[in-house]
C-alpha positions in Angstrom: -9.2 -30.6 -57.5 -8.9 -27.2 -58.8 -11.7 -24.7 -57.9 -10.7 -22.3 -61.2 -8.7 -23.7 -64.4 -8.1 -21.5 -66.6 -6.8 -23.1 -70.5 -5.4 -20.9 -73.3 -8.0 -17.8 -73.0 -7.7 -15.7 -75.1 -10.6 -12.6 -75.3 -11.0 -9.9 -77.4 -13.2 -6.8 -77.6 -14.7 -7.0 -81.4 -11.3 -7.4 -83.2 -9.0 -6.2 -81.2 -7.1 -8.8 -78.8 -6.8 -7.7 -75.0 -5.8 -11.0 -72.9 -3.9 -14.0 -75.3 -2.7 -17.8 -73.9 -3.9 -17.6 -70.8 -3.5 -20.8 -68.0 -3.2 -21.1 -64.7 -5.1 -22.9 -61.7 -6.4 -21.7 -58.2 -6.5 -24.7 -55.7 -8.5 -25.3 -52.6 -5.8 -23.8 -49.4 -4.2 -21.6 -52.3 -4.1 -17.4 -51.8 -3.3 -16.3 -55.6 -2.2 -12.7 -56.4 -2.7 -11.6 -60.1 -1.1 -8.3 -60.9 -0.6 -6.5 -64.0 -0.2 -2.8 -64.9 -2.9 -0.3 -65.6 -4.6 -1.4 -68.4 -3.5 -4.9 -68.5 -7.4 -6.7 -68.4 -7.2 -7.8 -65.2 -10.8 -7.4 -64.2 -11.6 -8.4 -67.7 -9.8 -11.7 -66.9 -11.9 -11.9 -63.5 -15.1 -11.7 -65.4 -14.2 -14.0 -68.0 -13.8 -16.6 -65.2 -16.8 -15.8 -63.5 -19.0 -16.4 -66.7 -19.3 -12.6 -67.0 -17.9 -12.4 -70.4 -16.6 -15.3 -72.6 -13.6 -16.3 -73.7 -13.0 -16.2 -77.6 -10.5 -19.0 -77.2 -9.8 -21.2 -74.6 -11.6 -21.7 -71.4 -12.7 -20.7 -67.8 -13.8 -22.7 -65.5 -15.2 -22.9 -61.8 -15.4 -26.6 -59.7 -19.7 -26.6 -59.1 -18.5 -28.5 -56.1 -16.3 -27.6 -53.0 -13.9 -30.1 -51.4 -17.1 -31.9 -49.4 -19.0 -32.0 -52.8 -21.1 -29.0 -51.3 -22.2 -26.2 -53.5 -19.3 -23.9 -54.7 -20.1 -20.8 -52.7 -18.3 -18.0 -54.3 -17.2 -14.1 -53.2 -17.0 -11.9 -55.7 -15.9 -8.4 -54.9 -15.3 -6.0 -58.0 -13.8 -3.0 -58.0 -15.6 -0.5 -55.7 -18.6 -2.3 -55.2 -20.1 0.0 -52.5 -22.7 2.1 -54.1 -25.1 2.3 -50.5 -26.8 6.2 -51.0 -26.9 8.1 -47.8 -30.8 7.0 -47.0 -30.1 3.2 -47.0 -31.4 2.3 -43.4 -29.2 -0.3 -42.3 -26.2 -0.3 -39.7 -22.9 -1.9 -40.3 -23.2 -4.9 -38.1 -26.7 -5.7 -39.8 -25.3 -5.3 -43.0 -22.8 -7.8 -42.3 -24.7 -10.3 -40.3 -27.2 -10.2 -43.6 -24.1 -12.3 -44.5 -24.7 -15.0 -42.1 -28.1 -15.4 -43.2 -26.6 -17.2 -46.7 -25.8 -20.4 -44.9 -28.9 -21.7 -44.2 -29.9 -19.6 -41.5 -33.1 -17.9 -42.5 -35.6 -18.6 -39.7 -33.0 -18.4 -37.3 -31.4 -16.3 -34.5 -27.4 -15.8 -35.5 -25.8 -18.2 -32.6 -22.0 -17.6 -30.8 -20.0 -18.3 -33.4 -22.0 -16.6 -36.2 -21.6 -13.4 -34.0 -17.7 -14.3 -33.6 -17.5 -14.8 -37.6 -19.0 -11.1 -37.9 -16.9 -9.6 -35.5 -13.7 -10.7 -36.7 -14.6 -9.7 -39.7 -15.3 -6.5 -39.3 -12.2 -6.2 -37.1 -10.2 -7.4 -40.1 -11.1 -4.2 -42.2 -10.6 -1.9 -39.2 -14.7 -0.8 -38.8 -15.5 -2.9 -36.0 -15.7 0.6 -33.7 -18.1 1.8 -36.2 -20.5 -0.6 -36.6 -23.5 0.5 -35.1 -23.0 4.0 -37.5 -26.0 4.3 -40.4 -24.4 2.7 -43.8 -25.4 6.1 -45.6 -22.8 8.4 -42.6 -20.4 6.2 -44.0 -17.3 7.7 -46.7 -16.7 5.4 -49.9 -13.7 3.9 -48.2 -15.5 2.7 -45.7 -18.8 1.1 -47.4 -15.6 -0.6 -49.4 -14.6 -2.1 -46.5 -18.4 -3.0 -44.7 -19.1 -4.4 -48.2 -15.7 -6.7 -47.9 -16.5 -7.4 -44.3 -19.7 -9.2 -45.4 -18.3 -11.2 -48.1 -16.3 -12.6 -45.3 -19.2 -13.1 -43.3 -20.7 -15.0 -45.8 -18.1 -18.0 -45.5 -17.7 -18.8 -49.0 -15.3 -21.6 -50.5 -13.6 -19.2 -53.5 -12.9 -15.6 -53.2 -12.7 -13.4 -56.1 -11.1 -10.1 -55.0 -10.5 -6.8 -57.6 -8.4 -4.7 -56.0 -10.6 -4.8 -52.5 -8.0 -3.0 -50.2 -8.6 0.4 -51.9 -8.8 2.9 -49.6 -7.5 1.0 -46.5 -4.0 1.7 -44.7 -1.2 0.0 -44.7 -1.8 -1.6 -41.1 -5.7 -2.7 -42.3 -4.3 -4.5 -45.7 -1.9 -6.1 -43.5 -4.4 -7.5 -40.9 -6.6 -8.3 -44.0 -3.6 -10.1 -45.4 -3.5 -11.9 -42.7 -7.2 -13.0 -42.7 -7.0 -13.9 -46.0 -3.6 -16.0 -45.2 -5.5 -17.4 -42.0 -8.7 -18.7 -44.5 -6.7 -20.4 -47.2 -3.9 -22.3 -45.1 -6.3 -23.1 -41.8 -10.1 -23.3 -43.6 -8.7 -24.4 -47.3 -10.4 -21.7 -49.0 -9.3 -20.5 -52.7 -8.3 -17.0 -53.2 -8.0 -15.0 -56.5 -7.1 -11.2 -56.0 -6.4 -8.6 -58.3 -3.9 -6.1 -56.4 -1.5 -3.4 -56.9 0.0 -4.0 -53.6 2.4 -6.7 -54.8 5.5 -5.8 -52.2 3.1 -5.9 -49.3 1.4 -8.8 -50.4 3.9 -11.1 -51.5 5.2 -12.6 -48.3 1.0 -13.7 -47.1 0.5 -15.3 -51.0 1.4 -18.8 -52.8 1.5 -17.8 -56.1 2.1 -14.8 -58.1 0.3 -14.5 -61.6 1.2 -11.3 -63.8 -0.4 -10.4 -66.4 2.6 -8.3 -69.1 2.1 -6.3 -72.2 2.7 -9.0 -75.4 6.0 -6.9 -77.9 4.4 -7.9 -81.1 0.8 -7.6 -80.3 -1.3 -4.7 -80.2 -0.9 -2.4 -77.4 -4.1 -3.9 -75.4 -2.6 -7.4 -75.6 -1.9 -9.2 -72.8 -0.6 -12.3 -71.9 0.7 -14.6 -68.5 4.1 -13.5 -67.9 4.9 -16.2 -65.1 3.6 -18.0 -62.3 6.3 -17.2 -59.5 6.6 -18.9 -56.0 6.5 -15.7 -53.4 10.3 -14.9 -51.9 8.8 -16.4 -48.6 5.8 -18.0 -49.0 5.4 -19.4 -45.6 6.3 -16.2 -43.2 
């Protein structure tokens, strides 16, 4: 099954064309990078796939089901989601055991292993040592990071990522990286992430999807250059 199949889109803002031809697939157990230059409608392309826009040609579509027939739970990050103002009340580790609270655990206390899920998450975007701190003492960069943290906490099937390592190190991307590796291969999620990072990312994803500037379109246009296998997809 695929849990995003994407056929010929093409989308356009009034008349003028910005993504053309258009197709690829993101598979359950499958960490996607899609990379383009600045400008190139990638977060354009994310939205169109979510249902956020819709395609003038073509089509987007997301599996309602996961691979048990569960549900599809998705997690969408955009690019800088955090918008916390410096009054919000909450500290990081109960922002991101909020997270927890999504799969099915309303009227209950957060057991081991949903206190293991929060902690490695945290860990994974380097503000594990600051979680008791106020969300509002926090810099952009961070809230960035608490806000990714959560996502992860939620346990969702399909990750949507735009760019989410903004801010970070090298050393945090890679341990992120390495989470997101550690999710697709060993829980078979689906991962689709916008990044910049191509160099560093290339060795922990399957596929490499890049968007390129079309020679006898308009200078907006877009279209899928190729769908590469990684140098070393299995390091």
């Amino acid at each position: 099954m695929h849990y995003i199949e994407v056929k010929d889109l093409s989308f356009y803002y009034d008349e003028e064309p910005v993504l053309e031809n258009i197709c690829f697939t993101v598979d359950p157990g499958e960490f996607v990078m899609l990379t383009g230059e600045n400008g190139a409608a990638k977060s354009t392309l994310l939205r169109n796939i979510l249902g956020l826009l819709t395609p003038n040609k073509g089509t987007a579509f997301i599996s309602p089901v996961n691979e048990r027939n569960e549900k599809l739970a998705i997690g969408y990050i955009p690019q800088q989601v955090a918008s916390f103002n410096a009054g919000f009340p909450s500290t990081v580790l109960e922002l991101v055991r909020s997270g927890r609270y999504q799969r099915n655990k309303w009227f209950k206390k957060l057991d081991v292993e949903d206190k293991e899920h929060v902690e490695r998450a945290l860990k994974s975007v380097g503000m594990w040592e600051m979680r008791y701190k106020k969300i509002g003492e926090l810099s952009g960069g961070q809230k960035q990071r608490i806000s990714l943290a959560r996502i992860f906490a939620t346990d969702p099937d399909l990750f949507v990522l735009d760019e989410p390592t903004t801010g970070m190190d090298l050393d945090s991307r890679r341990e992120f990286y390495e989470l997101l590796k550690h999710n697709s291969k060993v829980h078979s999620k689906g991962i689709l992430m916008v990044t910049h990072d191509h160099e560093d990312i290339k060795q922990y994803a399957d596929r490499h999807i890049q968007l390129v500037r079309k020679e006898d379109s308009p200078w907006r246009c877009f279209s899928m250059d190729s769908c590469k296998e990684p140098s070393n997809p299995h390091s």
